[in-house]
N, C-alpha and C positions, 0 to 999 in steps of 0.2 A: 633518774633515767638510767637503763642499764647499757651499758658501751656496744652489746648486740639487741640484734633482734633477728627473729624468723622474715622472711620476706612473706605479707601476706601474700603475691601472687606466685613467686615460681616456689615456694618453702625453702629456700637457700638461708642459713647463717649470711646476717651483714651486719657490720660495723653503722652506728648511728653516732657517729664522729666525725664533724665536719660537713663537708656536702656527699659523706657514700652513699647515704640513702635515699639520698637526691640521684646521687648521678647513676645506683642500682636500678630505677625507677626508668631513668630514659634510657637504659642500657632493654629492659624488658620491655619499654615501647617499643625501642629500636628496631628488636629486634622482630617482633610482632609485625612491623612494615616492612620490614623485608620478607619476611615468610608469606605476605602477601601477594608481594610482587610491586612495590613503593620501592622509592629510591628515596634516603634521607640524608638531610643536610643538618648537623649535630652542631648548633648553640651557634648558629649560621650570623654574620652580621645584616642586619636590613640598611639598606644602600637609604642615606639621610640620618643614621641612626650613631652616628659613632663611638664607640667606645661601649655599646651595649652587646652584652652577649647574652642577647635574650632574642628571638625564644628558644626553649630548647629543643625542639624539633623540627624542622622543615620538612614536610611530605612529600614527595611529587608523587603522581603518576608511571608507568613506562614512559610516556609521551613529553615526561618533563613537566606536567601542567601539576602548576602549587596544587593541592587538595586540602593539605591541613594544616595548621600552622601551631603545634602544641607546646604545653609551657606544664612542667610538674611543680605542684605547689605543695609543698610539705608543712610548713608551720608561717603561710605570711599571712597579714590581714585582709579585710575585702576592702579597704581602701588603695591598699596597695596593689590589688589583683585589677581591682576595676582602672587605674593608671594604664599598667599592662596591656590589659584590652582594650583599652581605646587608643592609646599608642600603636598596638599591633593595627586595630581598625581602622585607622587613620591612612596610614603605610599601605594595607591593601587597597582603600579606597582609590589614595592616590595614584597608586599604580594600575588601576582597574581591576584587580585578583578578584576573583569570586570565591577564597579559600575561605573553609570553617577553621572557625577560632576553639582550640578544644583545649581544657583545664585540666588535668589530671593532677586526683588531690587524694591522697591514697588512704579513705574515710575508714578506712578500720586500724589503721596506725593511729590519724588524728582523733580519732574518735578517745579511744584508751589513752594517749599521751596529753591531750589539750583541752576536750570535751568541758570535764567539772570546769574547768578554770574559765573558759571562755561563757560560759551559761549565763553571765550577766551581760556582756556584752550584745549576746544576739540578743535578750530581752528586750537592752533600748535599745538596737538596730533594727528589730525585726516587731516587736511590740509582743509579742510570742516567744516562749521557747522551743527548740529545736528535740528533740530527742537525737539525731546523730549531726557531723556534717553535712550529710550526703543531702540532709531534710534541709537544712540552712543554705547549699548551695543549691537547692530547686529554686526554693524562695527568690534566693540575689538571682537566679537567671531570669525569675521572670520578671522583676523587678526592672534590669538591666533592660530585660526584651522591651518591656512594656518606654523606656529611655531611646530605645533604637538600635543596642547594643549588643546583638548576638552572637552568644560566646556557648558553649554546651559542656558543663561538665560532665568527667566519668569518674569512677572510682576504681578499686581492687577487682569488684564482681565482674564491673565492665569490663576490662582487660583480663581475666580468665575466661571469660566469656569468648571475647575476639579471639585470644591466641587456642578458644577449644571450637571456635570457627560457629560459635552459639547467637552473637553479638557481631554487628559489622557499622563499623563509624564511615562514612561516606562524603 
């Protein structure tokens, strides 16, 4: 794995050492909600949650009212996504939020860096193989939906899309 990489959404040089490509990732959410007109709350704690600094974005409204509640997922499993999201779900239920639960999983990084290697694993998760992520996380959403679990992922296209004002997550 090379120490850069191009950002697939804004084409920036970044570093893929440690969490920058992670945290390059919700820096270009970030900033997408604000160019909107959202106010963001950055790796916010959930009040019940201690010690978790997840998710990584809080949305609001002007009005203050949660809207989205996003989490960038770079290289973790869907066992571990789907904890995540029922944790995040749990948390809004209990509070009565009606916020969307949104994935950002940045499918043409993951695609080239993890793709070959994971191709066995969707096989027995999925009983099928996947041709990218983006096609494996259609699948777990409707999976999850079909559980009671609604989470919506996006990817790279989706966020050039929002920030060229083409795509709007709500």
């Amino acid at each position: 794995m090379t120490e850069n990489e191009t950002c697939t959404i804004c084409g920036k040089m970044i570093s893929t050492k440690g969490n920058a490509l992670h945290n390059h990732y919700i820096d270009d959410l970030e900033e997408y909600c604000h160019r909107s007109g959202n106010i963001t709350v950055r790796e916010g704690k959930m009040f019940g949650f201690y010690g978790w600094r997840e998710p990584d974005l809080f949305v609001f409204s002007k009005d203050m009212k949660l809207k989205i509640v996003l989490d960038v997922i770079v290289s973790e499993g869907r066992k571990e996504m789907k904890k995540k999201a029922q944790k995040i779900n749990r948390w809004l239920q209990s509070n009565s939020i009606s916020a969307k639960i949104v994935f950002f999983e940045p499918y043409e990084y993951v695609d080239k860096r993890f793709l070959s290697n994971d191709l066995d694993y969707f096989r027995r998760k999925f009983g099928r193989t996947p041709k990218s992520y983006r096609e494996a996380s259609q699948w777990t959403q409707e999976i999850w939906s079909r559980e009671g679990l609604e989470v919506t992922f996006v990817g790279e296209s989706d966020i050039r899309g929002i920030l060229q004002g083409a795509v709007n997550i709500k």
